[in-house]
C-alpha positions in Angstrom: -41.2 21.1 14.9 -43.2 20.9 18.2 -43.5 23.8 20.6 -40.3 25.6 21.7 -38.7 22.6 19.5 -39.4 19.7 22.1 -41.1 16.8 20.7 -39.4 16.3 17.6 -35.5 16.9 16.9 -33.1 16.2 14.1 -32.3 12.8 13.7 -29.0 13.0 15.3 -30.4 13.9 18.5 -32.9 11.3 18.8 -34.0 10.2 21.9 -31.6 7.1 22.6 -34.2 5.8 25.3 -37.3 3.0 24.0 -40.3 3.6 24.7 -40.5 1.2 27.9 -37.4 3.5 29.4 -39.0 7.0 28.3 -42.3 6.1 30.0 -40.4 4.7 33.0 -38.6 7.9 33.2 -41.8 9.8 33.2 -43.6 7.8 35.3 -40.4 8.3 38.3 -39.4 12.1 37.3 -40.1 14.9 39.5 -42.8 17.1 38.5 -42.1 20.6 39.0 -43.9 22.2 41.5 -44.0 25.9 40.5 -44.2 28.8 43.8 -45.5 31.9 43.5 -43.8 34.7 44.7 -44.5 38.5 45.2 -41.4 41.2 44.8 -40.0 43.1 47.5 -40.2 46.1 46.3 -43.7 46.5 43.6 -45.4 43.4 44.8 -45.4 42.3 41.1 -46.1 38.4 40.8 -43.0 35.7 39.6 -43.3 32.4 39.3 -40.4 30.2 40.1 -39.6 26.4 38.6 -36.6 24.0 40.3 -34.0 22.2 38.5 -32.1 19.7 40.4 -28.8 18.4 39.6 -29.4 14.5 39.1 -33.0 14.3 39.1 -35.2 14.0 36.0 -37.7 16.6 36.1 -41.0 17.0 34.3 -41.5 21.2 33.9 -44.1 22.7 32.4 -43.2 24.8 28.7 -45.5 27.7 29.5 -46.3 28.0 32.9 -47.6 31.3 32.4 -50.4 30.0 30.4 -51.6 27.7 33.3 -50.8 29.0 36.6 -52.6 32.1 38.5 -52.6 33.0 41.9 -56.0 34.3 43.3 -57.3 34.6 39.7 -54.0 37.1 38.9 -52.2 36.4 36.0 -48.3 35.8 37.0 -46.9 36.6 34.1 -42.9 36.7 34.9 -41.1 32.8 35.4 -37.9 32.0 36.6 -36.3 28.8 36.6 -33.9 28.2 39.5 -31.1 25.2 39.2 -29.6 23.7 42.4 -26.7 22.0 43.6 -26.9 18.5 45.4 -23.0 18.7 45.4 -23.0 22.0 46.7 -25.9 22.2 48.4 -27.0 25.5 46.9 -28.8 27.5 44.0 -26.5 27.9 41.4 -28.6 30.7 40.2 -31.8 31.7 38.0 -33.1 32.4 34.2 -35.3 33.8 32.7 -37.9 30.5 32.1 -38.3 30.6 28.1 -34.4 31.2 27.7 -33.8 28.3 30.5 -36.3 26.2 28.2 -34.6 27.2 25.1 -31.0 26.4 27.0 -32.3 22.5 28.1 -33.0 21.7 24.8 -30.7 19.4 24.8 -31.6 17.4 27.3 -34.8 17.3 27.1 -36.2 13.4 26.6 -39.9 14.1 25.6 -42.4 16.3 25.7 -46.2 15.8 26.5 -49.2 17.8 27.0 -48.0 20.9 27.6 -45.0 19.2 29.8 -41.1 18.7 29.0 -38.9 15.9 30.3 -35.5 16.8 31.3 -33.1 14.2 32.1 -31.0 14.0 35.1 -28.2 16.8 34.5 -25.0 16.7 35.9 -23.5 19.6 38.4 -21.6 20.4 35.3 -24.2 21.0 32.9 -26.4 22.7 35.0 -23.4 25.4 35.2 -23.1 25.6 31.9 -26.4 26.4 31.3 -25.4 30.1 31.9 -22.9 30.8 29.9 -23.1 34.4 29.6 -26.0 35.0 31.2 -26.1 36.8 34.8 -27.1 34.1 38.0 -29.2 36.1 39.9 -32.5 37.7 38.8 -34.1 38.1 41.8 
């Protein structure tokens, strides 16, 4: 099994896609472009990912492992989801639950790097199914 399971799954939830699509799919995704943030009240760092309702999205699986900011390690991640339909954050996760929690949608994985397909308004709300929306 890859890492976090992405790469290889269980034959009934193969990737549906050829080859030709999957690399089309990467080559048009968005590519997450993590922000760094400091909090309010310690000045700790967090790090926060964006998850768009209908948009395929490349994230990274450990951003922790690759990102600093001025040489500081930022070792809390976030993933935020957002609403085209509603025009709003629907809310935030801790990043390895969110990875664990797109699982199923992810297409491929590469290099350090996940492809998530293009999720509806309604899966993106499901995703937190008994989990709180707001972290920070």
């Amino acid at each position: 099994m890859g890492l976090f399971g992405f790469g290889k799954k269980k034959p009934q939830e193969q990737n549906p896609l050829s080859p030709e699509e999957t690399a089309r799919r990467w080559g048009e995704a968005y590519r997450a472009n993590p922000k760094v943030y400091a909090r309010k009240d310690t000045g700790a760092l967090f790090g926060n990912c964006t998850l768009t309702e209908d948009t395929d999205t490349i994230l990274p699986l450990r951003p922790e492992s690759t990102w600093t900011a001025e040489g500081r390690p930022i070792p809390e991640w976030i993933l935020s989801t957002v609403s085209l339909t509603e025009n709003r954050v629907l809310g935030q996760m801790e990043y390895q639950e969110a990875m664990n929690r797109l699982r199923p949608f992810s297409l491929a994985a590469s290099d350090g790097w996940v492809l998530i397909r293009a999720m509806t308004h309604a899966e993106l709300d499901g995703l937190f199914e008994g989990l709180p929306r707001q972290l920070i």
